[in-house]
ZAMARGU-4260 file (C-alpha; in steps of 0.2 Angstrom, whole numbers, plus 5000, padded with zeros to 4 digits):
<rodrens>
0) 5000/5000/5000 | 5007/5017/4993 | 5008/5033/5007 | 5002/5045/4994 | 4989/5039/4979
5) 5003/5046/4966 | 5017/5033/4973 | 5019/5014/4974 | 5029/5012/4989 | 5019/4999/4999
10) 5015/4998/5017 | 5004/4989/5030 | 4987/4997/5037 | 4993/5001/5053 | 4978/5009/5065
15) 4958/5013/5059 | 4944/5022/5068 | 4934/5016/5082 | 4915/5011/5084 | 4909/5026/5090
20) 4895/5017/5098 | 4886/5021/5114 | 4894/5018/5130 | 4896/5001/5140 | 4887/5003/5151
25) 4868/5015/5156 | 4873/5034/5158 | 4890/5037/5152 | 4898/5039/5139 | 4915/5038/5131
30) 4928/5053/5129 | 4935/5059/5114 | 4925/5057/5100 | 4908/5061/5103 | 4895/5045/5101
35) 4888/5039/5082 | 4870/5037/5082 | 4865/5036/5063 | 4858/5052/5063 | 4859/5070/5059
40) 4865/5083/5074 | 4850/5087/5084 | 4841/5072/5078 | 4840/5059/5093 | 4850/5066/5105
45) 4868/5068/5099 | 4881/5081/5092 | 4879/5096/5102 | 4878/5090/5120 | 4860/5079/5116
50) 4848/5093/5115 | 4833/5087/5107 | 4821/5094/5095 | 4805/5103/5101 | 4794/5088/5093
55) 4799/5071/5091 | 4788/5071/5075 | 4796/5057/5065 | 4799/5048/5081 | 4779/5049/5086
60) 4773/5046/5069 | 4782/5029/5066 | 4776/5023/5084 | 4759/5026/5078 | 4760/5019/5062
65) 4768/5004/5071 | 4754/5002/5084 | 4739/5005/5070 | 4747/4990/5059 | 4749/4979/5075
70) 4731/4980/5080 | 4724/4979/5064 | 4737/4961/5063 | 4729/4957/5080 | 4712/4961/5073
75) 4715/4949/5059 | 4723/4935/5070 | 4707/4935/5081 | 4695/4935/5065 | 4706/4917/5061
80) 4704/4912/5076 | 4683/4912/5076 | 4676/4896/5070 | 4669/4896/5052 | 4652/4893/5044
85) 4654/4881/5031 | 4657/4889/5014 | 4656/4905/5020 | 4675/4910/5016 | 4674/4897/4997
90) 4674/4903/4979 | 4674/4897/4962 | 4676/4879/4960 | 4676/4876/4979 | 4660/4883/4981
95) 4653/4874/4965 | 4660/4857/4974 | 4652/4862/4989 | 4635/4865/4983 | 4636/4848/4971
100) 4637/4840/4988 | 4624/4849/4997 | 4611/4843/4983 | 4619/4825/4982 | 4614/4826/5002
105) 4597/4833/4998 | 4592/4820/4985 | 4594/4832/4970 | 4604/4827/4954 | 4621/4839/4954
110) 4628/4847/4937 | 4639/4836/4928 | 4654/4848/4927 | 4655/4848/4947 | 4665/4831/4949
115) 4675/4832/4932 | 4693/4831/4934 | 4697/4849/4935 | 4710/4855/4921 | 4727/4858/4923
120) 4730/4876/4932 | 4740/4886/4922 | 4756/4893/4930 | 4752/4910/4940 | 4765/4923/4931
125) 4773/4934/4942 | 4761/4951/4942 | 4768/4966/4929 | 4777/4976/4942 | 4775/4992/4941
130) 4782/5009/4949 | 4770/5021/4952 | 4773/5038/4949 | 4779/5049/4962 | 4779/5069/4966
135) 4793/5076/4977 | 4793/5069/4992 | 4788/5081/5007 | 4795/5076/5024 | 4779/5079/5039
140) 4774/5091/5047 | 4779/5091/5066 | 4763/5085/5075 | 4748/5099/5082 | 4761/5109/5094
145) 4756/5109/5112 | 4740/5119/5118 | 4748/5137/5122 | 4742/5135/5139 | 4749/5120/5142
150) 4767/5129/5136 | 4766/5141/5145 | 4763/5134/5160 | 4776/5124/5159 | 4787/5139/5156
155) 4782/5144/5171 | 4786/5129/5182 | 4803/5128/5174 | 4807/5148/5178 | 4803/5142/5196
160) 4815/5128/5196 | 4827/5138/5188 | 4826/5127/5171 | 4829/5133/5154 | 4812/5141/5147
165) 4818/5135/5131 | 4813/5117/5136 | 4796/5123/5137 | 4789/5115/5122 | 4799/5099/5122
170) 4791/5094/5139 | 4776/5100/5137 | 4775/5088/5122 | 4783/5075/5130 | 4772/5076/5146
175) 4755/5079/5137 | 4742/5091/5146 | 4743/5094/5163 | 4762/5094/5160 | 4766/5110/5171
180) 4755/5101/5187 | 4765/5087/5185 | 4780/5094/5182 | 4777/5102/5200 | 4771/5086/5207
185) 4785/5077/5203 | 4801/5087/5196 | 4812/5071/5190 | 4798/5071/5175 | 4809/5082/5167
190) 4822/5067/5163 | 4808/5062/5150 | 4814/5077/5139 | 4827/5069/5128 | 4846/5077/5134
195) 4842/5080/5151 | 4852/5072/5163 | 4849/5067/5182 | 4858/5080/5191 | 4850/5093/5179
200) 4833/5085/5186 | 4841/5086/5203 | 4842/5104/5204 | 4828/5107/5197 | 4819/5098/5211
205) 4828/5105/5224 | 4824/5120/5217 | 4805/5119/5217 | 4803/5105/5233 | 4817/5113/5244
210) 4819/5103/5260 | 4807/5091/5253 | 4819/5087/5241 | 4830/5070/5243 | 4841/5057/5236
215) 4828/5044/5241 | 4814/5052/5237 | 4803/5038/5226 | 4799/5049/5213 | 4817/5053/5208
220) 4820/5032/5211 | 4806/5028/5197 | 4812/5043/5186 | 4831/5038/5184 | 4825/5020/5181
225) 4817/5025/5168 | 4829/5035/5160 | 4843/5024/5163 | 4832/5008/5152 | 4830/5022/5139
230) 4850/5023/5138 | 4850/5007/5137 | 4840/5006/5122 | 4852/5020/5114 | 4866/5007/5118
235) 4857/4993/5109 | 4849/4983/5125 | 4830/4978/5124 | 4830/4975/5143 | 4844/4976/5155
240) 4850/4962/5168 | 4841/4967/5186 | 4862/4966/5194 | 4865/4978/5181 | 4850/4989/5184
245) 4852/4990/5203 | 4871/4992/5200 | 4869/5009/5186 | 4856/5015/5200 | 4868/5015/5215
250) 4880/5024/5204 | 4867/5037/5199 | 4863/5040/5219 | 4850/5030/5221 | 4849/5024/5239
255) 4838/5008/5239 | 4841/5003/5219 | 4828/4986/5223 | 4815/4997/5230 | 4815/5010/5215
260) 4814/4994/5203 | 4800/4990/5211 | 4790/5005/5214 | 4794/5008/5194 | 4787/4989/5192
265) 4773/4994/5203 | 4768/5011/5192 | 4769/5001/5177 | 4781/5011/5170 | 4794/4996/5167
270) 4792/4977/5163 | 4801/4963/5171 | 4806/4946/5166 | 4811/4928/5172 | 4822/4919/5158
275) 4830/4900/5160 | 4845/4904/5162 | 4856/4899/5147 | 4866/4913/5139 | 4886/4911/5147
280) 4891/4925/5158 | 4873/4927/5164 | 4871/4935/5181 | 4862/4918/5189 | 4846/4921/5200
285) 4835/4905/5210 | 4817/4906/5211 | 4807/4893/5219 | 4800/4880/5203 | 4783/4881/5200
290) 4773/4873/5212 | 4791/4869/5221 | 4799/4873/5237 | 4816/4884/5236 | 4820/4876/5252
295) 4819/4859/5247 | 4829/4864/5232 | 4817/4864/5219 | 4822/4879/5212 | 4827/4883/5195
300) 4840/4896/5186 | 4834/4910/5179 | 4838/4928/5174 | 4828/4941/5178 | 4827/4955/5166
305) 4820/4974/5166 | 4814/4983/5151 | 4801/4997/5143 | 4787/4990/5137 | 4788/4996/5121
310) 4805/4986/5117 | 4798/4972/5126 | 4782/4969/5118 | 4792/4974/5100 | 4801/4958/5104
315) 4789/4946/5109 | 4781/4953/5093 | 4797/4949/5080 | 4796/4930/5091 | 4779/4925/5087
320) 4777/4933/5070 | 4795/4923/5066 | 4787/4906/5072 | 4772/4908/5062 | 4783/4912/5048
325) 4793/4894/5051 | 4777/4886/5057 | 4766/4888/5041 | 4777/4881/5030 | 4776/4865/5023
330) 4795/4858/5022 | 4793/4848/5008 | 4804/4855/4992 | 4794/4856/4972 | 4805/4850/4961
335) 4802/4865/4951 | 4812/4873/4965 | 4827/4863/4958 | 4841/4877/4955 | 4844/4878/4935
340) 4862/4883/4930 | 4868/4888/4947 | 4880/4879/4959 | 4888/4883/4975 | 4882/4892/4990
345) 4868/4900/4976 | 4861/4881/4975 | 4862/4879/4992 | 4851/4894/4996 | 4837/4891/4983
350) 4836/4872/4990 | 4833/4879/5009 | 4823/4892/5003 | 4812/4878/4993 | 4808/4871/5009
355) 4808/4882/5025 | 4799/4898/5029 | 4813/4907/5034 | 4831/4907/5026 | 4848/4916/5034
360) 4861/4921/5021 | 4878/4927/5027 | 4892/4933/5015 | 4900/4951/5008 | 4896/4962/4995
365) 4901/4950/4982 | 4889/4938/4990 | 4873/4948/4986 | 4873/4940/4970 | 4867/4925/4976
370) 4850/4930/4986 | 4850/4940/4970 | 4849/4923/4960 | 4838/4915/4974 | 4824/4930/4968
375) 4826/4929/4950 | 4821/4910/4953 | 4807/4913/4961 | 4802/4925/4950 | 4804/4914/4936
380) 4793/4901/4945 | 4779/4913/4944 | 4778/4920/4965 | 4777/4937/4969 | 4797/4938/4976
385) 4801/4955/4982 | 4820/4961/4988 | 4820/4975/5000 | 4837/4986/5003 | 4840/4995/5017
390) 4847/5012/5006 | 4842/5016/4989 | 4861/5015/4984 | 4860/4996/4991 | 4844/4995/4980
395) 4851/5001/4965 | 4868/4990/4968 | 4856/4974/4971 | 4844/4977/4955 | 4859/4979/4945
400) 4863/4961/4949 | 4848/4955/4943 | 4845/4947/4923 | 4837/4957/4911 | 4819/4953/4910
405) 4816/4950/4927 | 4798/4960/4928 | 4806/4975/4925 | 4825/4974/4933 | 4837/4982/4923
410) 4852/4975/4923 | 4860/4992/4925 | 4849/4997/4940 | 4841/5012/4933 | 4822/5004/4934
415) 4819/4991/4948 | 4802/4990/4942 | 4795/4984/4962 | 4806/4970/4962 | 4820/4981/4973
420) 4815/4993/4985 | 4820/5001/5000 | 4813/4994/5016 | 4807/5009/5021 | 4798/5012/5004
425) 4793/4994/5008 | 4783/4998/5024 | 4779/5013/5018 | 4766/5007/5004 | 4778/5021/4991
430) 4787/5005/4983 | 4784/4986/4981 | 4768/4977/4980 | 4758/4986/4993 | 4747/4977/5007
435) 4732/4965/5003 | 4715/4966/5009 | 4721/4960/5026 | 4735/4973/5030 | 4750/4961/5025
440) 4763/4962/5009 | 4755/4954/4993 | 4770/4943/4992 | 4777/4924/4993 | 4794/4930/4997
445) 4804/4943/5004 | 4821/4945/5001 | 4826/4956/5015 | 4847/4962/5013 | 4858/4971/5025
450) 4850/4961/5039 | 4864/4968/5054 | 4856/4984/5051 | 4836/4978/5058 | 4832/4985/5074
455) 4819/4975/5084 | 4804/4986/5079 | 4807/4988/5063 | 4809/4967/5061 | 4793/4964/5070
460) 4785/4975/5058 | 4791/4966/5044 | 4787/4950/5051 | 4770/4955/5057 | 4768/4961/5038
465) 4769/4942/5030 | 4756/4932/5025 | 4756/4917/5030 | 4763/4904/5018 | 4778/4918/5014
470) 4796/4912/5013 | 4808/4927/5021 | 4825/4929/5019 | 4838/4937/5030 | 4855/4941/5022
475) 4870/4949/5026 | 4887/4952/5033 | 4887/4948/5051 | 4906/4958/5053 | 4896/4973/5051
480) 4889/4986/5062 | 4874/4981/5071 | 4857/4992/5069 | 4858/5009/5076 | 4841/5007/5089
485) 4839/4992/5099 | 4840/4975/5096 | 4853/4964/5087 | 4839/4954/5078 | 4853/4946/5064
490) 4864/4940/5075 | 4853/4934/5088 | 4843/4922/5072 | 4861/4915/5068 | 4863/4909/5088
495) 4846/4903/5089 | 4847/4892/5077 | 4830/4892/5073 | 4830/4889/5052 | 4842/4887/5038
500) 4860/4896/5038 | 4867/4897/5023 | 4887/4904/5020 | 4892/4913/5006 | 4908/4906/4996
505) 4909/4920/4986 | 4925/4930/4992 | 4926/4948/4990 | 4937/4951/4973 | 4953/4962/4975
510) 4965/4969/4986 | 4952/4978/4995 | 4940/4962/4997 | 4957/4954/5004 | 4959/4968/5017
515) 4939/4967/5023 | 4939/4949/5024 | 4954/4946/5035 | 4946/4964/5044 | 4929/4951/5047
520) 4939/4937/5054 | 4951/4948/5067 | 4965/4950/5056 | 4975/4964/5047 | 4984/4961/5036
525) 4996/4966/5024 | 4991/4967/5008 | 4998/4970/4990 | 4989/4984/4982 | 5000/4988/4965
530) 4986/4998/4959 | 4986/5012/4974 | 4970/5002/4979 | 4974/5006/4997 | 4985/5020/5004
535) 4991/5026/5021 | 4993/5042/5024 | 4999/5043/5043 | 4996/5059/5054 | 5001/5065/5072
540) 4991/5081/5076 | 4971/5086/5072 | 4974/5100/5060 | 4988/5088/5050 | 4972/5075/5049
545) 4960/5088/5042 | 4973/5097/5030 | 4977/5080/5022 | 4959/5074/5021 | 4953/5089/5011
550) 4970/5085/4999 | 4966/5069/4995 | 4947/5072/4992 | 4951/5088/4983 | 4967/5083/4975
555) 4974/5068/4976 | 4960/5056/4973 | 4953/5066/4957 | 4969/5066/4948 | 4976/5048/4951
560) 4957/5040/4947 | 4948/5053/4940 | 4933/5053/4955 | 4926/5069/4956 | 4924/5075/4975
565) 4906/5070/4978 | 4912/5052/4973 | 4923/5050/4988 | 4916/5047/5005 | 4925/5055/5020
570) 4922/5042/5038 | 4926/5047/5053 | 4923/5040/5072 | 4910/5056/5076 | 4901/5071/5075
575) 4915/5080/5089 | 4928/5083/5090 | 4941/5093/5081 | 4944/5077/5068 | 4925/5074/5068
580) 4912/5076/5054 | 4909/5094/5059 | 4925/5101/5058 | 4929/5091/5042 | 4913/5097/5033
585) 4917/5114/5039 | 4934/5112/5029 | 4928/5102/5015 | 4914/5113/5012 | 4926/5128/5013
590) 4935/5117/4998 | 4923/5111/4988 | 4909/5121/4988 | 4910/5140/4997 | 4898/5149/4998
595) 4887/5159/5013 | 4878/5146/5018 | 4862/5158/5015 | 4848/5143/5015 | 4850/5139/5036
600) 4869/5136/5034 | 4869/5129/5017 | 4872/5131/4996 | 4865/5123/4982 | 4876/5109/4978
605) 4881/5103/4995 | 4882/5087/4999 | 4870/5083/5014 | 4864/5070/5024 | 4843/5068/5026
610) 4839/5061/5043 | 4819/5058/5038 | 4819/5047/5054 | 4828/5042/5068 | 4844/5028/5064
615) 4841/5034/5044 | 4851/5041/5035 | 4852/5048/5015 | 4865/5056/5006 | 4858/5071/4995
620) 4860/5086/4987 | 4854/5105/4990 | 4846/5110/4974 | 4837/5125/4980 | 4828/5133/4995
625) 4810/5142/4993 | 4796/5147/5005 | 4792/5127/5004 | 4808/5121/5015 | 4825/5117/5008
630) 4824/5106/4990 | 4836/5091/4988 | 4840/5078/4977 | 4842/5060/4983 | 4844/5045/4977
635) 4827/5038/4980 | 4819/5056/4971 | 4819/5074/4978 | 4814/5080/4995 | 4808/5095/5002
640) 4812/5099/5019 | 4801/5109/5030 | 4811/5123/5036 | 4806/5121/5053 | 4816/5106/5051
645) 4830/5106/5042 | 4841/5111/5058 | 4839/5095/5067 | 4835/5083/5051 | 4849/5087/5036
650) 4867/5091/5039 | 4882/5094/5028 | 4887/5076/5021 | 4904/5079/5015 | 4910/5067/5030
655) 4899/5055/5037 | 4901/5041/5054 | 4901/5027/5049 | 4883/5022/5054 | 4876/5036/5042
660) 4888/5028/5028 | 4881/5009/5030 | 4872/4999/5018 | 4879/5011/5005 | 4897/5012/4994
665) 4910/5023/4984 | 4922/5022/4972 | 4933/5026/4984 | 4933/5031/5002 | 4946/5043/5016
670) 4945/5034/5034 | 4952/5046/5044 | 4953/5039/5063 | 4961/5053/5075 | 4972/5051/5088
675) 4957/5054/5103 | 4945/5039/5096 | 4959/5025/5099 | 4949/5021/5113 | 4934/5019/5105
680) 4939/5007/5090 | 4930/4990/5085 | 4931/4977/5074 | 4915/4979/5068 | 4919/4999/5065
685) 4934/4996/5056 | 4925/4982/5044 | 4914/4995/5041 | 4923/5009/5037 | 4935/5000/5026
690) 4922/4991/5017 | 4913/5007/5011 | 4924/5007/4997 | 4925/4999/4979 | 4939/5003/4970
695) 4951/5013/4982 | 4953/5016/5002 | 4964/5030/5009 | 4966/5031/5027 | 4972/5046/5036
700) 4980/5039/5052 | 4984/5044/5069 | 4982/5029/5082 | 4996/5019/5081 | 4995/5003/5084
705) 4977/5003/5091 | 4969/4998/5074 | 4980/4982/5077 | 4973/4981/5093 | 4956/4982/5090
710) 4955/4972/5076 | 4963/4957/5084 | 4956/4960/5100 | 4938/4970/5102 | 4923/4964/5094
715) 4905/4971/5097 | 4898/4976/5112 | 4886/4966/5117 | 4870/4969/5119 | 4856/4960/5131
720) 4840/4956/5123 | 4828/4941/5125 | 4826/4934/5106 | 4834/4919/5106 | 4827/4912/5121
725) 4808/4920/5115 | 4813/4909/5099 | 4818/4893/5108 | 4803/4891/5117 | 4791/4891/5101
730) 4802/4884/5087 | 4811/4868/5085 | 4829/4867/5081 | 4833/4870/5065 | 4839/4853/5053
</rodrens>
């Protein structure tokens, strides 16, 4: 590997940027770099200091979006459940047979067609897919802002505690009406606005209670339970381990951690559960047996686990809509379902997919050519087979892969025709085959790509979505980043064992697939790159780091490759930080593309990054800015954005974490990893980062042997959530 893109002098990758993940454990955080969240500043509570946004529109809108679908599955699950009146639910040649019968039973003569053998049904073709024209999309409105009333005397309550009376509308929505008279009633509400913390909450109440103000007060105990299960959730956890609940609470100044577990259990505000215990380094907890006496040691292991209902109920969810999925499936292969022309790991997949419900895939980039295969089989056997992206770029990437002539695929991406989407276009109704009479996808199978990145919600809203009968496939590369909210629903399939797993054996080609690979398995290597395909560049100070960034995405990339600037991607750990994406956009833009920054901070043609909901990500463009919001262009169409939202929902995207990079890739891409995120590096980050790129991989660095370190030595953090074991107790083992 060359130092400079113009030379040939080859050297080893010496040190990489860190997963800039949430912290280890509830309610700190790491220093240096500030935290990667997948979203833009001021969305979901990072960047500068975790201020939120006065509404948490996008936030609010998906939860009820979420809770409509579900009741209206639960609706349709009760109506299968109620017995049926014979015939009521037949049609065509079933109801015709069925009244032949009724007039054998009555005496009378039926026609002479009913009992005929019935000819030969032709083959079902796959439905003409069609993309429905689509205006420019317009982000939503924030929700109806609090009543003025309710804002204001919330403002007023906060002046008397001494609060910011900026906060006013944020807790006011958070807290609903009567926000001000509960906010006096019980000051530690105010931890439910998003970026304040519990000492904050503590002055507050000493201001407003006085002498009646103290550490063990029950209110405050219920309060920073709360909060602390939602940083959890912002770390990944679904639920946290009751020792490492009680522990976080002692920390936080919580005298009697049990009894503010159980006054929050008591309120309802949290959930609690017992789990056989069976995941190693479990903290163990012995509860009498049913019907069993502890002291006669009939008593049985367990874990006992605390979690928001919301999370919990999203995972018990994603468990039962899984084992239907697995459940309604007949395992018995068509021949018609024998792979033509294809061998390998490709074969293998269509063969489990034949017979199972549910299918995981694992392999790189080069591997997404074979689910790719898998859905032009399916297609070609006549089911509505739909492959879902998580980024339009992936989207695109995926369609490209596909045969000409498969329902409107274009073999150079341009026209996916519904057979590609997005999975948010997907749930969304925008793209794909739509919903059936009943609420769920009018398909047989989903291919689902990118699986790492599914957060629990978003998974038990696919699953919930498929009709019974449906085959779902998850594939992706499990070195990758895990999803940005809660859950690690990818990696926790491939332990349970539940279904087929199929692994790729298609390698990732070239110098850089060589790098990535031994990346995935812990190793860096050195490799031989004789076409500049991957350069080091090392650096010792912050402003060194930045100066040589903007030279090779101005300079020195263009003239060796010839990649313009917007064809380079720029990763760093964070948003902080002097070497973070704010200070190299600030440079870059400077560069690139000066100007005053006249629409909110930002010129047409600037790169930027739309964050239409929270952990979501899209690169764009600034096309123009009117009395409408600010108009871009991204790759799945234009979008306005409301100008009461562009500040906390688009961002300048010359430099992106690598979170907001993720499911998509560049002709080439600058990692630059600071000397101040050494600390925070992972395997998975590194993977990541380096794997952004197709054809060349610069990286700016300044950690020294750490990038060693952390790829031999730290993989993902881990995450508690309860899948596996929801998935054990209704789903045999897999084959």
């Amino acid at each position: 590997m060359s130092t400079e893109p113009e030379t040939t002098e080859n050297t080893g990758p010496g040190t990489a940027e860190g997963e800039s993940g949430p912290a280890t454990e509830p309610g700190t955080r790491s220093e240096g770099t500030e935290p990667d969240t997948g979203e833009a500043d001021g969305a979901g509570g990072e960047g500068d200091g975790g201020s939120a946004s006065p509404q948490l529109s996008e936030a609010q809108a998906e939860l009820a979006a979420q809770k409509l679908e579900r009741e209206r599955i639960e609706r349709r699950k009760a109506e299968r459940a109620e017995p049926i009146a014979a015939g009521t639910r037949l049609s065509g040649k079933a109801a015709d047979l069925l009244a032949a019968v009724r007039d054998v039973e009555g005496g009378a003569k039926p026609p002479a067609s009913a009992f005929a053998d019935p000819e030969p049904a032709p083959r079902r073709p796959a439905p003409e897919a069609v993309r429905p024209a689509r205006p420019p999309s317009v982000e939503p409105t924030s929700p109806p802002a609090p009543a003025p009333d309710t804002v204001d005397a919330v403002r007023r309550v906060l002046a008397d505690g001494g609060a910011p009376e900026n906060l006013a509308s944020q807790a006011a929505a958070a807290l609903g009406e009567g926000a001000g008279e509960l906010l006096r009633e019980d000051p530690w509400q105010l931890l439910r606005v998003t970026g304040v913390r519990p000492e904050q909450a503590d002055g507050f109440a000493r201001a407003l209670l006085g002498p009646e103000c103290a550490p063990d007060d029950e209110r405050r105990g219920r309060a920073v339970t709360v909060w602390l299960l939602e940083q959890a959730a912002l770390a990944g956890h679904t639920a946290l381990e009751l020792p490492a609940l009680t522990a976080a609470l002692g920390r936080q100044a919580v005298p009697d951690a049990d009894a503010a577990v159980q006054s929050a259990l008591a309120e309802g505000d949290v959930l609690a559960f017992q789990d056989a215990l069976e995941e190693p380094g479990a903290t163990p907890a012995l509860v009498p047996a049913e019907g069993g006496d502890e002291d006669a040691g009939e008593s049985r292991r367990v874990r006992v686990l605390v979690g928001l209902e919301r999370y919990a109920l999203a995972e018990e969810s994603l468990a039962d809509a899984l084992a239907r999925i697995v459940n309604s499936l007949v395992r018995e292969a068509s021949p018609e379902w024998e792979p033509q022309g294809l061998s390998g790991s490709a074969a293998e997949l269509v063969r489990a997919v034949a017979g199972h419900g549910l299918v995981l895939h694992t392999g790189g980039e080069a591997a997404r050519a074979e689910p790719a295969a898998l859905l032009a089989a399916a297609r070609a056997q006549g089911l509505r087979a739909v492959a879902a992206c998580h980024t339009p770029d992936g989207r695109d990437r995926f369609a490209a892969l596909l045969p000409n002539g498969t329902d409107g695929a274009a073999a150079d991406g341009e026209e996916t025709g519904g057979v590609v989407v997005t999975l948010s276009g997907l749930l969304a109704g925008t793209e794909g085959p739509g919903r059936d009479a009943e609420g769920a996808f009018a398909l047989d199978l989903l291919v689902l790509t990118d699986a790492p990145l599914l957060d629990v919600e978003t998974a038990a809203t696919v699953a919930e979505s498929l009709p019974d009968g449906a085959r779902l496939v998850l594939s992706g590369d499990p070195a990758a980043l895990w999803s940005a909210g809660p859950g690690r629903v990818f990696a926790d399939l491939l332990a349970a064992r539940v279904c087929p797993q199929i692994a790729s054996r298609t390698p990732d080609p070239g110098p850089l697939g060589e790098l990535v690979s031994g990346i995935g398995v812990g190793e860096l290597n050195q490799v031989e790159a004789p076409g500049k395909e991957i350069v080091i560049v090392p650096v010792r100070a912050a402003g060194e780091a930045v100066h040589r960034t903007v030279q090779l995405v101005a300079d020195s990339v263009p003239r060796a490759f010839g990649f313009a600037p917007g064809e380079t991607v720029v990763i760093t750990p964070g948003h902080g930080g002097a070497v973070g994406t704010r200070a190299l956009n600030a440079a870059l833009k400077e560069r690139l593309n000066p100007g005053p920054g006249r629409f909110g901070g930002f010129d047409p043609g600037d790169l930027v990054v739309h964050s239409p909901a929270p952990g979501r990500s899209v690169p764009g463009r600034v096309v123009d800015a009117d009395a409408e919001g600010l108009h871009l262009t991204c790759a799945d169409g234009p979008v306005v954005v409301a100008r009461e939202r562009v500040e906390r929902s688009v961002r300048h995207g010359w430099a992106l974490t690598a979170h907001q990079a993720v499911g998509g890739r560049w002709p080439a891409a600058v990692v630059v990893l600071p000397g101040d995120a050494a600390q925070s590096l992972s395997r998975p980050w590194v993977y990541t980062a380096f794997g952004r790129a197709e054809r060349h991989l610069s990286v700016v660095h300044g950690v020294d042997q750490a990038l060693p370190r952390a790829v031999a030595e730290v993989p993902a953090k881990p995450r508690t959530t309860r899948l596996p074991l929801l998935l054990r107790t209704q789903v045999p083992p897999a084959d």
